[in-house]
C-alpha positions in Angstrom: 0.0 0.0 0.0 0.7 3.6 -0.9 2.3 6.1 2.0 -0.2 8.3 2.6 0.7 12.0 0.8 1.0 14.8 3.9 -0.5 17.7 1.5 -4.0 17.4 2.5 -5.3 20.7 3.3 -7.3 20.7 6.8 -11.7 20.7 6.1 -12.8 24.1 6.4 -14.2 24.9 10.1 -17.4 25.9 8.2 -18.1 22.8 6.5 -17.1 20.5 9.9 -19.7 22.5 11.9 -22.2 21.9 9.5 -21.4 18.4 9.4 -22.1 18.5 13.3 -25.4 19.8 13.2 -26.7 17.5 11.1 -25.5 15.1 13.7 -28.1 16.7 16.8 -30.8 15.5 15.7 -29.1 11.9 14.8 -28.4 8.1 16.8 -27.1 9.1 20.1 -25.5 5.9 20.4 -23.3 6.9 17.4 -22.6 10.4 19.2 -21.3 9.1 22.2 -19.0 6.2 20.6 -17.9 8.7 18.2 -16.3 10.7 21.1 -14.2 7.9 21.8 -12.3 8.1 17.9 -9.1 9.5 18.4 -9.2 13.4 17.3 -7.4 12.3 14.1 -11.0 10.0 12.5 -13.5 12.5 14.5 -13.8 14.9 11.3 -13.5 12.3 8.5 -16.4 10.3 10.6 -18.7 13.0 11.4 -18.5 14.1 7.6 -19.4 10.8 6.6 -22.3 10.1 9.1 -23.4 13.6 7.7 -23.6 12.9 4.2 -25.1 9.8 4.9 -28.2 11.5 7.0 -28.6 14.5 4.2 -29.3 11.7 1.7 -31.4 9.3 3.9 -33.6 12.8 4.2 -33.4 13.5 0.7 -35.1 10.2 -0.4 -37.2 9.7 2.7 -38.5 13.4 2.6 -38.0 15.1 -0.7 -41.3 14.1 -2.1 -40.0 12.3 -5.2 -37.6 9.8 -4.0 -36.4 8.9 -8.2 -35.9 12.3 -8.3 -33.8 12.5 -5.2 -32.0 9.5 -6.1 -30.8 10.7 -9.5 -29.8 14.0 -7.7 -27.4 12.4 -5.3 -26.1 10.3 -8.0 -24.8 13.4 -9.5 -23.7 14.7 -6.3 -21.4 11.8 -6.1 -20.6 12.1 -9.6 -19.0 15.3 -9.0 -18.0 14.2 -5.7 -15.7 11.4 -6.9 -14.2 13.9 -9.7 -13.3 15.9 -7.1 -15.2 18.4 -7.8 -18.4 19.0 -5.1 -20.8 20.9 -5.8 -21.1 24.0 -3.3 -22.4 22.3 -0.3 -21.0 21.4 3.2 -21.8 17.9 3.5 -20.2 17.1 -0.2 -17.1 19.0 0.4 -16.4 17.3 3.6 -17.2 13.7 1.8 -15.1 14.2 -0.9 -12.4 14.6 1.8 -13.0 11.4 2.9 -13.4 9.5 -0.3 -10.1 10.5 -1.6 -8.2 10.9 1.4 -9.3 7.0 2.9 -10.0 5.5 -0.4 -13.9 4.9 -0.6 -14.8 3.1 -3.5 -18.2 4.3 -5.1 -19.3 0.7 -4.9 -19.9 1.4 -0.7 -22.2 5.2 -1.2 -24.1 3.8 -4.0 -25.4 0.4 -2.2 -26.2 3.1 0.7 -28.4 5.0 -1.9 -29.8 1.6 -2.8 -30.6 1.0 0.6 -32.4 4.4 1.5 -34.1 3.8 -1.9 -35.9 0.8 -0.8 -37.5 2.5 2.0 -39.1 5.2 0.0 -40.3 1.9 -2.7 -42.1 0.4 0.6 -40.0 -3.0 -0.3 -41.3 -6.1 1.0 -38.9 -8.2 3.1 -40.1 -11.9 3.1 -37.2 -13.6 4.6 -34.7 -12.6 7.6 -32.0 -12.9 4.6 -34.0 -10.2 2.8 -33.9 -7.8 5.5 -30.0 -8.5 6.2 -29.8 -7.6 2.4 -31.4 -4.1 3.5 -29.3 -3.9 7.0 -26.1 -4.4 4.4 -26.9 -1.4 2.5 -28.3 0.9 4.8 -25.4 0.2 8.0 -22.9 -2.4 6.6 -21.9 0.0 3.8 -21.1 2.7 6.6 -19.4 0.2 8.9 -17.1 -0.6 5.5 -16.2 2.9 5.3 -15.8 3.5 8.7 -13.4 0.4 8.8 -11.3 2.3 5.8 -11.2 5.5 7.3 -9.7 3.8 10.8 -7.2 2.3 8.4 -8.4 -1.4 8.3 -8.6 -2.7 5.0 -8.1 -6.6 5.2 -10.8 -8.8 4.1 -11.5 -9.9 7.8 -11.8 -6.1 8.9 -13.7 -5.4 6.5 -16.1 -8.1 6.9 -16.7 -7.9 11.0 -17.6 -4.1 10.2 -20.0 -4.8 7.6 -21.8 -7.1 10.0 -21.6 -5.2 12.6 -23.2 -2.9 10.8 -26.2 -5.3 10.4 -26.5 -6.0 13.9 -26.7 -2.4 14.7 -29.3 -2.1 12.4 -31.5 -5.5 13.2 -31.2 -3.8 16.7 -32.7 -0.9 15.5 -35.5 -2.9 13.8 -36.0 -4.5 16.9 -36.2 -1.1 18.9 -38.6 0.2 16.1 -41.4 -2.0 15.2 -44.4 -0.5 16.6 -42.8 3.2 15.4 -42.3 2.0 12.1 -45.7 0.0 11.6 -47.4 3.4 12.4 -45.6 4.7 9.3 -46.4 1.6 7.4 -43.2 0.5 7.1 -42.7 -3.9 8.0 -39.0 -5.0 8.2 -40.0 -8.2 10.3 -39.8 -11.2 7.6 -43.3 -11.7 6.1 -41.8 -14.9 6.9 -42.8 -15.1 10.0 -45.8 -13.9 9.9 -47.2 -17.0 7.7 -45.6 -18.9 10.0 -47.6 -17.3 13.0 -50.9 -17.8 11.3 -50.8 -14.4 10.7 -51.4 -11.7 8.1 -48.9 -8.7 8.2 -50.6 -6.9 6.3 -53.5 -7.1 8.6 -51.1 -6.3 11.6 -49.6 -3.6 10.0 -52.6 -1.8 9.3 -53.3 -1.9 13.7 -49.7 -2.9 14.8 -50.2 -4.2 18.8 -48.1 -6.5 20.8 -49.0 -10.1 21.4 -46.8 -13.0 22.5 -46.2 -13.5 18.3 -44.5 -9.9 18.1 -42.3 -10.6 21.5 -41.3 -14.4 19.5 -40.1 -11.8 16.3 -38.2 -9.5 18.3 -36.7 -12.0 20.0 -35.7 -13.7 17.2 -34.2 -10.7 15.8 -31.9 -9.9 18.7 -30.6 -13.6 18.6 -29.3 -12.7 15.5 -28.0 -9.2 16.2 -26.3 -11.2 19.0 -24.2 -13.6 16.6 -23.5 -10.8 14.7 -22.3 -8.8 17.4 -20.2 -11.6 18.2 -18.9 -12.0 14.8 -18.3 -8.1 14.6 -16.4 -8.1 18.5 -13.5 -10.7 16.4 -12.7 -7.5 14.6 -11.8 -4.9 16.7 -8.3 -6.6 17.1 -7.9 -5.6 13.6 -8.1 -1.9 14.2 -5.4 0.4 15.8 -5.0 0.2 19.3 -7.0 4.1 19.5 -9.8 2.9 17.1 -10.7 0.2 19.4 -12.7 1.9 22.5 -15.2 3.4 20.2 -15.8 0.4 17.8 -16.2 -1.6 21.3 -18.3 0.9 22.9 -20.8 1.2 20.1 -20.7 -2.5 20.2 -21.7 -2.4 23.6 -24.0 0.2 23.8 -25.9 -0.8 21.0 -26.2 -4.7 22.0 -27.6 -3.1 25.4 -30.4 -1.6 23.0 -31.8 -5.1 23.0 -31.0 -6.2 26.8 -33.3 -3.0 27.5 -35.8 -4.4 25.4 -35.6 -7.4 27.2 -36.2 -5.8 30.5 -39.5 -3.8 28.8 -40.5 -7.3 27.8 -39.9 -7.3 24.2 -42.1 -4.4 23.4 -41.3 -2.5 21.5 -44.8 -1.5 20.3 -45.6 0.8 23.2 -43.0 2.4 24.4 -39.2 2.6 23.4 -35.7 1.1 24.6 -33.7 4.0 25.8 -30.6 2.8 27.4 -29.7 5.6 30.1 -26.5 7.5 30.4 -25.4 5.5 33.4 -25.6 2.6 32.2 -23.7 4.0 28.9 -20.9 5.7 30.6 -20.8 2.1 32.3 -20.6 0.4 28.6 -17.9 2.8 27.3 -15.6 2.5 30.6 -16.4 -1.3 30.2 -15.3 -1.0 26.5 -11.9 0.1 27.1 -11.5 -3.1 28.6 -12.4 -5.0 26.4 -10.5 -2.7 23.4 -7.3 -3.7 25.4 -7.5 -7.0 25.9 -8.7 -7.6 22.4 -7.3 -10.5 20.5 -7.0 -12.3 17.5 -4.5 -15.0 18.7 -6.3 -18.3 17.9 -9.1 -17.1 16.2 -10.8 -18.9 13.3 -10.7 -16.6 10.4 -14.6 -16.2 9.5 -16.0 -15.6 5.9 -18.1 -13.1 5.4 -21.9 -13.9 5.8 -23.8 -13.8 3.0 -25.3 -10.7 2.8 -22.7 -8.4 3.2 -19.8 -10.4 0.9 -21.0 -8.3 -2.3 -19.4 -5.1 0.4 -16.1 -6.9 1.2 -15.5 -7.9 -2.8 -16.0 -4.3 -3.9 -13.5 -2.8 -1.6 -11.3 -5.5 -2.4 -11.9 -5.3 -6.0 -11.0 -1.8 -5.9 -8.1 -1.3 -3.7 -5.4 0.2 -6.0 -7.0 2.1 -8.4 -8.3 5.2 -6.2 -6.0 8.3 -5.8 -3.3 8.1 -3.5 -4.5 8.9 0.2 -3.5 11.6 2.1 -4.2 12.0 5.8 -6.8 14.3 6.9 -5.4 16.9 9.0 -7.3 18.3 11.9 -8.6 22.0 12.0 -6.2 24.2 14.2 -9.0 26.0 16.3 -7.8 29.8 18.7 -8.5 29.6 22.4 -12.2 30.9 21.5 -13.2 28.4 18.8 -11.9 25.6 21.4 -14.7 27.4 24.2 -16.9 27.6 21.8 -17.1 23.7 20.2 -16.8 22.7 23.9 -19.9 24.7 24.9 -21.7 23.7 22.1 -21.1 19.7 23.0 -21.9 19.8 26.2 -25.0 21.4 25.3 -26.1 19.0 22.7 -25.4 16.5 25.4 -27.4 18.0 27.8 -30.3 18.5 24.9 -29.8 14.8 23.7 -30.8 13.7 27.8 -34.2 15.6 28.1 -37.1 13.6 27.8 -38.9 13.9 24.5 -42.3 15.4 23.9 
């Protein structure tokens, strides 16, 4: 591989705190792991979980998600040329692609992804939904895995699921929330299995012993994935590791709180306080420095995410030379300033919604 070039001009202050608002209103989980990355990944990763919530509005709200979608294709056209169109989210991504090597392959199966919400696609089989959790979190996990550095095909394949079991977490967290918007990612599956129609549930979502069997079911396999995903974290650089474990840890927790509430998640929803999450990312420091590979089993990737791991693979060598992002040099009252501003977003992220 390539030394990286050291001529990367630093992201304009302007585009990284745009990139940070986009973030308030975003996963908290991903906020607080995200404070673990060392100072070096924080830009690069908050640009990219930026660009990645501008499109997801974009299809999801912009009325006409074909249109959207054909927009943002151009966006990364011009993006990939290196030339961004005049907006703070595509100027701080096409930092990121070039500098950590992003092939196209990874944003575009994220457009996919966001595209198949706004088509209403029916998922008939868990397999079908991983297929879904591969575009819409595995890609992000691949690209998060190149930005840290960690480009091997086992790397690359733990973050991709990961990814997935982040996301069939969130499934899991969601159901009743996302049945009121008449959206189903349990496996129709399932249903049929149950005796039951889901199109007949979806229409008055409530919880029954059935929906507690689904979400259980879906946590299971969040769980092996989480297990599969924890066998890459020795892969990453000793200062990667606590946030890759912590988000990990906090998310898993997602579905222990579930448990507690029952498995339901049609009438209320898992929250997993900020005790028990400072406990997680004290606890993930841990387990970052004990991490090990010694004696594993390398692992292929599962199915749906091995389409992910080929097209980095497939692509390594032929995008521009990398050069390391270099963080923004920020005067005694820009350093005040971003530190008042976190800790109120924190403070805001802890109240109770309405």
């Amino acid at each position: 591989m390539q030394k990286p070039e050291l001529n990367q001009p630093a992201l304009g202050l302007s585009d990284l705190a745009a990139c940070r608002a986009l973030m308030r209103g975003g996963s908290k989980s991903f906020f607080a792991a995200s404070r673990l990355l060392p100072a070096r990944l924080r830009a690069p990763a908050t640009a990219l979980y930026a660009f990645c919530r501008l499109a997801d509005d974009a299809i999801d709200e912009g009325g006409d998600a074909d249109v959207a979608m054909r927009e943002l294709e151009y966006r990364l056209d011009a993006i990939y040329a290196g030339r961004p169109n005049d907006i703070d989210a595509d100027r701080a991504l096409a930092h990121v692609v070039h500098c950590y090597g992003i092939p196209r392959a990874l944003p575009d199966a994220l457009l996919e992804g966001f595209l198949w919400d706004s088509q209403a696609r029916r998922y008939q089989t868990l397999e079908d939904v991983e297929a879904y959790g591969a575009r819409v979190a595995g890609t992000v996990g691949a690209m998060m895995s190149l930005i840290m550095g960690a480009s091997t095909e086992t790397a690359l394949a733990r973050a991709c699921e990961l990814g997935v079991a982040m996301q069939l977490t969130n499934i899991a967290r969601d159901i009743g929330e996302d049945a009121r918007n008449g959206r189903l990612y349990i496996p129709r599956d399932w249903f049929s299995e149950a005796g039951m129609d889901a199109d007949q549930w979806l229409r008055k979502p409530v919880f029954d012993e059935s929906i507690a069997v689904f979400t259980r079911r879906l946590l299971q396999r969040a769980d092996v994935l989480y297990q599969r995903g924890e066998c890459g974290v020795a892969e990453l650089s000793w200062d990667c590791r606590p946030a890759i474990a912590a988000a990990r840890l906090i998310y898993a927790e997602i579905g222990r709180q579930l448990e507690r509430n029952g498995l339901n998640s049609i009438d209320s929803r898992a929250v997993v306080s900020k005790p028990r999450k400072l406990y997680l990312i004290a606890r993930a420091t841990a387990v970052a420095v004990n991490a090990s590979t010694v004696g594993a089993t390398p692992l292929p990737p599962v199915s749906s995410i091995a389409f992910l791991v080929q097209s980095v693979l497939d692509a390594q060598g032929q995008m521009p030379r990398r050069q390391i992002w270099t963080i923004p040099q920020r005067n005694f009252e820009e350093r005040v300033e971003w530190m008042v501003n976190l800790l109120g977003r924190l403070e805001e992220r802890e109240r109770p919604a309405r």
